[in-house]
PDB file as gemmi writes it, atoms N, CA and C in Angstrom:
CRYST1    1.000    1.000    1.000  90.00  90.00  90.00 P 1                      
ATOM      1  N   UNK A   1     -25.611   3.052  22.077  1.00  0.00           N  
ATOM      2  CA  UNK A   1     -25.098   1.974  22.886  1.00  0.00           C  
ATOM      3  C   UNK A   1     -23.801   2.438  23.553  1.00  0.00           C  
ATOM      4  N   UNK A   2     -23.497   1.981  24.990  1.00  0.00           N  
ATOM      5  CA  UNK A   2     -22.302   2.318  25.369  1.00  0.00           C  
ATOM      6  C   UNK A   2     -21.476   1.565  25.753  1.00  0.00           C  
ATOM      7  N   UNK A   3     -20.297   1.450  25.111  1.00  0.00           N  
ATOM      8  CA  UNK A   3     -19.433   0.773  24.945  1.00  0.00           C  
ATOM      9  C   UNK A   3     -18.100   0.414  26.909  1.00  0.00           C  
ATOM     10  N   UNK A   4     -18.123   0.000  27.388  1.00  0.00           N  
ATOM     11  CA  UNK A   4     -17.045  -0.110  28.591  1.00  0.00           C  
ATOM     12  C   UNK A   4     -15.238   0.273  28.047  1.00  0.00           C  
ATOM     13  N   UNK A   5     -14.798   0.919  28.654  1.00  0.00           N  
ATOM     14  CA  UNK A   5     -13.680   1.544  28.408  1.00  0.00           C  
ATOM     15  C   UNK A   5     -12.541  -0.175  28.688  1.00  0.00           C  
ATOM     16  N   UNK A   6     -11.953  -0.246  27.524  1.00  0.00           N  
ATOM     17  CA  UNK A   6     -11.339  -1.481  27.219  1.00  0.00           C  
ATOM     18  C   UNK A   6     -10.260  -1.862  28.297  1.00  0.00           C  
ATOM     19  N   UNK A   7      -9.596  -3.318  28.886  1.00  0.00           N  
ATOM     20  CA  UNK A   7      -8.626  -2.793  29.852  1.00  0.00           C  
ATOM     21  C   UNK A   7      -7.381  -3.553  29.780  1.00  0.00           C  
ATOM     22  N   UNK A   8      -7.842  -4.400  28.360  1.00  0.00           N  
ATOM     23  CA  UNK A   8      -6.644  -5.311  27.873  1.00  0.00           C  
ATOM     24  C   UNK A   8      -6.567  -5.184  26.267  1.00  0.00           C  
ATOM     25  N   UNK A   9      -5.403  -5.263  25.730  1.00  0.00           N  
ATOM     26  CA  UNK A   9      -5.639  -5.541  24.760  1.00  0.00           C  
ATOM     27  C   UNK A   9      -6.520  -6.545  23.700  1.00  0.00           C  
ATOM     28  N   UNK A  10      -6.904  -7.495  24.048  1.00  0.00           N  
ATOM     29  CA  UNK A  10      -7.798  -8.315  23.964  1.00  0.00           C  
ATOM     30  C   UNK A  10      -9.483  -7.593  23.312  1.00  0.00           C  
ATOM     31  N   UNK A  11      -9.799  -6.909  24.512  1.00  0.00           N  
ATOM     32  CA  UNK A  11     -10.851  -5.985  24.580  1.00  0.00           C  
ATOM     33  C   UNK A  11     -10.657  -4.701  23.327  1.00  0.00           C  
ATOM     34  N   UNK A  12      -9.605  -4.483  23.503  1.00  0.00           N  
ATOM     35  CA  UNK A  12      -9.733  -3.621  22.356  1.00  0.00           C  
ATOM     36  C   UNK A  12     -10.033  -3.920  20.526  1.00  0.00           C  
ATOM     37  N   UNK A  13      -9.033  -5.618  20.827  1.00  0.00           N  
ATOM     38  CA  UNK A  13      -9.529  -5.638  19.385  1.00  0.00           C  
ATOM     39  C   UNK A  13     -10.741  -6.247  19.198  1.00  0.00           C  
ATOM     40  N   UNK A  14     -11.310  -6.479  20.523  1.00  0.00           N  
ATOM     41  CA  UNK A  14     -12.879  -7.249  20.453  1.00  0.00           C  
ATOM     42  C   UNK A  14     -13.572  -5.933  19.546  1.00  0.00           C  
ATOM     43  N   UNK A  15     -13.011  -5.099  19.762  1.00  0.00           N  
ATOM     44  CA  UNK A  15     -13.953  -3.648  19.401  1.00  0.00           C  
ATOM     45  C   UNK A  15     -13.468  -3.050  17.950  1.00  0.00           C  
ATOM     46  N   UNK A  16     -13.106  -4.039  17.455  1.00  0.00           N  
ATOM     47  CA  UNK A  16     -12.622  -4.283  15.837  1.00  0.00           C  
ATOM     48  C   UNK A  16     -13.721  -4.869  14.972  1.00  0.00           C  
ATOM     49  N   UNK A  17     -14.730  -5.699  15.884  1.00  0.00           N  
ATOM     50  CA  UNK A  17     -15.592  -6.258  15.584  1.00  0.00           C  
ATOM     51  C   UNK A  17     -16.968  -5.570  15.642  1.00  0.00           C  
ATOM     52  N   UNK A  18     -16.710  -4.709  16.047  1.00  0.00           N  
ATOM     53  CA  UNK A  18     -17.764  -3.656  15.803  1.00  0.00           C  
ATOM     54  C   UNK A  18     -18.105  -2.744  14.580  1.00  0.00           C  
ATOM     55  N   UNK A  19     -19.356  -2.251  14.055  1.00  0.00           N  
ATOM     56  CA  UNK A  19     -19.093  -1.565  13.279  1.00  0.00           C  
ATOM     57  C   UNK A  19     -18.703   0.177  13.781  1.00  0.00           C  
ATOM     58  N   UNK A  20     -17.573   0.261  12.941  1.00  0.00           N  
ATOM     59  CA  UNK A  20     -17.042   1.679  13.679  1.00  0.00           C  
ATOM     60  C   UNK A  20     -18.147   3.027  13.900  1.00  0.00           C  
ATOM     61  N   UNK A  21     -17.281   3.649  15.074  1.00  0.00           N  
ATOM     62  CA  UNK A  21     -18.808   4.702  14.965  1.00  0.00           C  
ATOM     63  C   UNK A  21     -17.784   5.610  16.261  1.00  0.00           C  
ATOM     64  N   UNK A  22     -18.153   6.845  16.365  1.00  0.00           N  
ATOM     65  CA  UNK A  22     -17.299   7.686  17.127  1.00  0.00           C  
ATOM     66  C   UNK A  22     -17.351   7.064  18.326  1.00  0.00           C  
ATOM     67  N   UNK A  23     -18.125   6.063  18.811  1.00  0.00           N  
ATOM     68  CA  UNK A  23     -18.145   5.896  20.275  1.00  0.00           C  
ATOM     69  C   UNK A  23     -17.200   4.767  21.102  1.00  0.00           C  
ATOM     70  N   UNK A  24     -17.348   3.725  19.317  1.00  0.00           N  
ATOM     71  CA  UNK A  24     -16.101   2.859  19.102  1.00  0.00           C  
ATOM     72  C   UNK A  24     -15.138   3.620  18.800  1.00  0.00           C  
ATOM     73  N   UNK A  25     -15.097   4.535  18.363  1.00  0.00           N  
ATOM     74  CA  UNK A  25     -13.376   5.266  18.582  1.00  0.00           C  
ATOM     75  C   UNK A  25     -12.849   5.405  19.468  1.00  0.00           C  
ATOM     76  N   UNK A  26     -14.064   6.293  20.628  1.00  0.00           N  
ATOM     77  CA  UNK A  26     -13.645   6.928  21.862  1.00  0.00           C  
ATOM     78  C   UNK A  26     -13.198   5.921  22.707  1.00  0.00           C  
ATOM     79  N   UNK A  27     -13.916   4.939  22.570  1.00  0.00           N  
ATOM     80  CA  UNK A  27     -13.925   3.649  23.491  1.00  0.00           C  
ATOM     81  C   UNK A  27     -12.365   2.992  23.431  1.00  0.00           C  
ATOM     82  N   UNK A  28     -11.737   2.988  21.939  1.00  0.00           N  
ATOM     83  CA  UNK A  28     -10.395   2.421  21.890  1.00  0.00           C  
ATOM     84  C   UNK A  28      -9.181   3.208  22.472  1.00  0.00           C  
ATOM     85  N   UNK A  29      -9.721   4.758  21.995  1.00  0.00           N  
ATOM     86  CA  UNK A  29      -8.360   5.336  22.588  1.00  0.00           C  
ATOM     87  C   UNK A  29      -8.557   5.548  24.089  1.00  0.00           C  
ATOM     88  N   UNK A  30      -9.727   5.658  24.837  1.00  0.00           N  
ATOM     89  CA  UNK A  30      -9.533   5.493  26.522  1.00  0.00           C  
ATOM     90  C   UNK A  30      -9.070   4.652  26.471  1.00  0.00           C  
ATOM     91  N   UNK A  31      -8.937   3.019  26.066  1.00  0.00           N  
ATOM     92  CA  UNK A  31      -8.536   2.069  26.564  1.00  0.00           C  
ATOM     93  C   UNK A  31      -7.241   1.650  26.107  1.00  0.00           C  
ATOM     94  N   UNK A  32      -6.654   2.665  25.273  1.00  0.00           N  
ATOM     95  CA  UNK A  32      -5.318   2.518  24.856  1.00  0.00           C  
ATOM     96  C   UNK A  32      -4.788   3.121  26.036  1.00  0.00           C  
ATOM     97  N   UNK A  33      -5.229   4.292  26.060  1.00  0.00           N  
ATOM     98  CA  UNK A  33      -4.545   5.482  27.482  1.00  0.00           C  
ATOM     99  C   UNK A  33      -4.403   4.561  28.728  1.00  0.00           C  
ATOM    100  N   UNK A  34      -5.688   3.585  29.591  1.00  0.00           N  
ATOM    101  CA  UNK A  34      -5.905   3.061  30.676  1.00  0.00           C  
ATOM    102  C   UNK A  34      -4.876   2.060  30.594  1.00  0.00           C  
ATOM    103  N   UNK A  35      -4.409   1.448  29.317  1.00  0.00           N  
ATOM    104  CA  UNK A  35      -3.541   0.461  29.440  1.00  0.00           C  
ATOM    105  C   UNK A  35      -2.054   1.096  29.271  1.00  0.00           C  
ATOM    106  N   UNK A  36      -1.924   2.012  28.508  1.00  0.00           N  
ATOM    107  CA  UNK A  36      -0.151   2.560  28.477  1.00  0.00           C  
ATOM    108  C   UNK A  36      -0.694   3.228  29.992  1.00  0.00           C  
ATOM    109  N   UNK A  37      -1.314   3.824  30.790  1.00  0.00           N  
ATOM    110  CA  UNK A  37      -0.893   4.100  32.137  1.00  0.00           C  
ATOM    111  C   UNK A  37      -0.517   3.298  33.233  1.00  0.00           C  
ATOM    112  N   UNK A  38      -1.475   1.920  32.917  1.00  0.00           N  
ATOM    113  CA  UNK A  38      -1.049   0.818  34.012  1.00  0.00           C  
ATOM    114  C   UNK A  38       0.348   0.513  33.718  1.00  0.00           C  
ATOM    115  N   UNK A  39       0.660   0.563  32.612  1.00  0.00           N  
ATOM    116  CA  UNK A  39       2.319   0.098  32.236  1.00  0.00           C  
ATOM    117  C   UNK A  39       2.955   0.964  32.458  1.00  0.00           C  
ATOM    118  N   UNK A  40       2.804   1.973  32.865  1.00  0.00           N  
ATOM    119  CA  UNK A  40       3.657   3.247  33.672  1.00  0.00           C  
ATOM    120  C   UNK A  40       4.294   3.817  32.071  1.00  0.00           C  
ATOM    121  N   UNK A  41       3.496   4.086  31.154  1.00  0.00           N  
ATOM    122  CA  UNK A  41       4.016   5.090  30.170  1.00  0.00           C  
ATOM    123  C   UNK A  41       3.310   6.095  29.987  1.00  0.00           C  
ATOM    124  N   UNK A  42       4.337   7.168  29.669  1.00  0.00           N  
ATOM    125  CA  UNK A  42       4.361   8.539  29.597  1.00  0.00           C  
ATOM    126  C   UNK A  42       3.136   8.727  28.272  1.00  0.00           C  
ATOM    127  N   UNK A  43       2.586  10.305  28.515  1.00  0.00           N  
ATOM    128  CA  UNK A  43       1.978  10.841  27.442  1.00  0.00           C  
ATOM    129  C   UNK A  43       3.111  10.905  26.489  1.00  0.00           C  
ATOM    130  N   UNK A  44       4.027  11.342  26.612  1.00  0.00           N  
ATOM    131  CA  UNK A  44       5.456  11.258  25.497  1.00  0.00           C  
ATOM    132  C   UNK A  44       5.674  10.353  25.006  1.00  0.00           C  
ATOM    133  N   UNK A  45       5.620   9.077  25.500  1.00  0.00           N  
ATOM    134  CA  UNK A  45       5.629   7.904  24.875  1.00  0.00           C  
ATOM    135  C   UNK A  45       4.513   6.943  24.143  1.00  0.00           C  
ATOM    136  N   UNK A  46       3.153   7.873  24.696  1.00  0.00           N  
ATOM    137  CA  UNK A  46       1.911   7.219  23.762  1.00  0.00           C  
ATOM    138  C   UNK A  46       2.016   8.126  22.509  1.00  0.00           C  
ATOM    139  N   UNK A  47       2.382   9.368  22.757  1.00  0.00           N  
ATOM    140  CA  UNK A  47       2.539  10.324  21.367  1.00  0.00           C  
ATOM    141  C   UNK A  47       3.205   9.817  20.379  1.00  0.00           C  
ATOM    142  N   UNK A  48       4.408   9.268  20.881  1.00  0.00           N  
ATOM    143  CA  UNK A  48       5.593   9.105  20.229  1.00  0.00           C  
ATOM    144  C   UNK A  48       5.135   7.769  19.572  1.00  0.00           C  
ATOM    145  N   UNK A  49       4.343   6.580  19.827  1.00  0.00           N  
ATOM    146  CA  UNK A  49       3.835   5.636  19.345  1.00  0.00           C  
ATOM    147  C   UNK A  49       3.015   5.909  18.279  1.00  0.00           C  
ATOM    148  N   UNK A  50       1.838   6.692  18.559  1.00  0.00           N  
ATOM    149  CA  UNK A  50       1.032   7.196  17.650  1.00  0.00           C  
ATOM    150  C   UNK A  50       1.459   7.913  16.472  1.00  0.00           C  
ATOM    151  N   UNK A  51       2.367   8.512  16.179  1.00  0.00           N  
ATOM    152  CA  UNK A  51       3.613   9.683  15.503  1.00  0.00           C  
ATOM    153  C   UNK A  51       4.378   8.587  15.036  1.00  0.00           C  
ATOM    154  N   UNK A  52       4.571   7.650  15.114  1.00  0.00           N  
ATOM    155  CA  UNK A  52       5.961   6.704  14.201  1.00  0.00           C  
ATOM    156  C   UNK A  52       5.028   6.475  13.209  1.00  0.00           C  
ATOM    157  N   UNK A  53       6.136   6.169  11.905  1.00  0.00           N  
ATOM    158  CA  UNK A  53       5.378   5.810  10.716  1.00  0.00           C  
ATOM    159  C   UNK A  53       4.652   4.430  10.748  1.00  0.00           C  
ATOM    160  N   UNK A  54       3.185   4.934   9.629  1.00  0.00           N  
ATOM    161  CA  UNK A  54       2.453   3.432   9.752  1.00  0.00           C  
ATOM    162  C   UNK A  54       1.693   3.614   8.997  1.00  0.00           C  
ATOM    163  N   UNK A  55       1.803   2.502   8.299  1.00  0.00           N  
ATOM    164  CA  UNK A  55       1.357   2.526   6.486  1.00  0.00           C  
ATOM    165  C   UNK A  55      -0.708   2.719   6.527  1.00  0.00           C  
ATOM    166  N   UNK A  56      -0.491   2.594   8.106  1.00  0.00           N  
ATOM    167  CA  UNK A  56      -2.572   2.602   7.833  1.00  0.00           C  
ATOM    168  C   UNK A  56      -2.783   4.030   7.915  1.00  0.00           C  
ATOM    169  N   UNK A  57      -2.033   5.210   8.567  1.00  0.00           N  
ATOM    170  CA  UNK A  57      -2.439   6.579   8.453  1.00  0.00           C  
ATOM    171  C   UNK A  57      -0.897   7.539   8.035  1.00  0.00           C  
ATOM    172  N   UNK A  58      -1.354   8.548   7.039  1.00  0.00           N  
ATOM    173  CA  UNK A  58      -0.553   9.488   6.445  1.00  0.00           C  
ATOM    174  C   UNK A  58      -0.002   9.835   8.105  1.00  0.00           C  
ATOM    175  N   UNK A  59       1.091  10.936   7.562  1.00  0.00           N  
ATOM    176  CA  UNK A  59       1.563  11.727   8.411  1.00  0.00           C  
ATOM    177  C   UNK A  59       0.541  13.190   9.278  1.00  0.00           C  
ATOM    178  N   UNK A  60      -0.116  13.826   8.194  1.00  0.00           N  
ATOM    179  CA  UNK A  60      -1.152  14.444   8.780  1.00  0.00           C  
ATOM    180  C   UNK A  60      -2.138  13.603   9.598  1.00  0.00           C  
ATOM    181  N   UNK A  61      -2.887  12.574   9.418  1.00  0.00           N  
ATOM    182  CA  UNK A  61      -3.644  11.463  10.205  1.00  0.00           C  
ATOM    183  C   UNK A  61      -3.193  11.298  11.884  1.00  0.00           C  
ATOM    184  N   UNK A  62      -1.573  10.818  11.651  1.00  0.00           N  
ATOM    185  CA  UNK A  62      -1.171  10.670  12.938  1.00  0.00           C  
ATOM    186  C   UNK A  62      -1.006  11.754  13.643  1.00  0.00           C  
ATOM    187  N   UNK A  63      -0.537  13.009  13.288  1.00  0.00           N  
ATOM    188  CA  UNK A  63      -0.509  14.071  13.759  1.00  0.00           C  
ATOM    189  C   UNK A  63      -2.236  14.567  14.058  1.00  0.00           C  
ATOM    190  N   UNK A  64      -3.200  14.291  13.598  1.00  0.00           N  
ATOM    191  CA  UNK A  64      -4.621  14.505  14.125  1.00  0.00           C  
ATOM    192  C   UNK A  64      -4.636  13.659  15.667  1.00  0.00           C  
ATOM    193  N   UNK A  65      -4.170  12.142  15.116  1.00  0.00           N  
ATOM    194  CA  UNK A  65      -4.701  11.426  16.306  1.00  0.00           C  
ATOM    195  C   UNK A  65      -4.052  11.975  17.508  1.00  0.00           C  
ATOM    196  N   UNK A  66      -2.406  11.819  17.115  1.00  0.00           N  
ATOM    197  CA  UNK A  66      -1.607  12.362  18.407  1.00  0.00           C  
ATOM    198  C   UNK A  66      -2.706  13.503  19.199  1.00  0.00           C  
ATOM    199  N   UNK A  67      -2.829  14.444  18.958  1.00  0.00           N  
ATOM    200  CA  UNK A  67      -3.980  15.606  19.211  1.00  0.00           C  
ATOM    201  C   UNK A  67      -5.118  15.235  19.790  1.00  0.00           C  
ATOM    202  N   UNK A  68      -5.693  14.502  18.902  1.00  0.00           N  
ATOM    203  CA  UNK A  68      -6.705  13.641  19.914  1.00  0.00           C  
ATOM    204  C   UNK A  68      -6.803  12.648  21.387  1.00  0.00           C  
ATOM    205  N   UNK A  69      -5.216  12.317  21.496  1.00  0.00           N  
ATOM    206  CA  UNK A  69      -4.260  11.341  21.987  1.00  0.00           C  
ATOM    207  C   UNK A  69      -4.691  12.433  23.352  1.00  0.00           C  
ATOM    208  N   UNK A  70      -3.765  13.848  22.937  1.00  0.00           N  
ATOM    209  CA  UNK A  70      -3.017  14.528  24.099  1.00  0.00           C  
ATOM    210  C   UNK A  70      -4.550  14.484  24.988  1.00  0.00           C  
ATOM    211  N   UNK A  71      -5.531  15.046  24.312  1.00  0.00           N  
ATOM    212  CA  UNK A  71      -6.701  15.945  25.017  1.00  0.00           C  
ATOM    213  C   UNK A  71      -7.580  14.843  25.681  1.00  0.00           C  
ATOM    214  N   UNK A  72      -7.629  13.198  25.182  1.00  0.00           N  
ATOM    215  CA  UNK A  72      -8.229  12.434  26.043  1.00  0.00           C  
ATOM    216  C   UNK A  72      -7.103  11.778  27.397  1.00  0.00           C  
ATOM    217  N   UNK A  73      -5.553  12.067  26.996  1.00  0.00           N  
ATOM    218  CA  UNK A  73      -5.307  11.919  28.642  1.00  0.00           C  
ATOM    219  C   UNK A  73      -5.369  12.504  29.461  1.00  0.00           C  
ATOM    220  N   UNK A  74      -5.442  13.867  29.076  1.00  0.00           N  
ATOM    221  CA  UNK A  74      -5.712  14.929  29.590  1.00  0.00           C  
ATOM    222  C   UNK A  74      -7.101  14.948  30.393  1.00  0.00           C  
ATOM    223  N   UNK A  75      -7.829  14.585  29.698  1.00  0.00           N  
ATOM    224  CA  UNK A  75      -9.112  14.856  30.384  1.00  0.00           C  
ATOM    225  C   UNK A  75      -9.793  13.307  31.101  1.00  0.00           C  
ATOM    226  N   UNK A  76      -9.213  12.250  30.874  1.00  0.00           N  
ATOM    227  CA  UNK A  76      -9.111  11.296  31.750  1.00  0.00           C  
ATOM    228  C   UNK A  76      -8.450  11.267  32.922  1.00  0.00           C  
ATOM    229  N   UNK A  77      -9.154  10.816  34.216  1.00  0.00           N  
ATOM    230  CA  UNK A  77      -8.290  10.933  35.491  1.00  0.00           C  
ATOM    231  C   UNK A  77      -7.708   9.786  35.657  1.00  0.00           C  
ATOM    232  N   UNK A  78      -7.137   9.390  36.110  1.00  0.00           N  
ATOM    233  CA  UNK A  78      -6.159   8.372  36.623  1.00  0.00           C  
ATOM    234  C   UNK A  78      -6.887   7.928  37.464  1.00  0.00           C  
TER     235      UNK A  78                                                      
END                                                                             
């Protein structure tokens, strides 16, 4: 099934309601990226979000996602 790339927050946590699955992953962090870009924030500043402490993922965790973070803005166009 394919999921639409989210474009509000709203939408994203609609996709909370899903049962998780890599496509619901992919689907949240494009639509994290599409929304910190409309708000005019930096890859530095979605990193830096993802990278602050947070009791749902270790320090190695966030440091995966960040990584995962860089390579889907990267490869998303604007």
């Amino acid at each position: 099934m394919n999921y639409p790339i989210p474009t509000t927050t709203e939408e994203i946590k609609a996709l909370g309601e899903q049962p998780v699955s890599e496509e619901i992953v992919a689907a949240a962090i494009a639509g994290v990226i599409k929304i910190a870009r409309s708000q005019g924030q930096t890859l530095d500043e979605v990193t830096a979000e993802v990278l602050a402490e947070d009791p749902l993922l270790d320090q190695v965790q966030r440091r995966w996602l960040s990584q995962i973070v860089i390579q889907a803005w990267k490869s998303l166009h604007q």
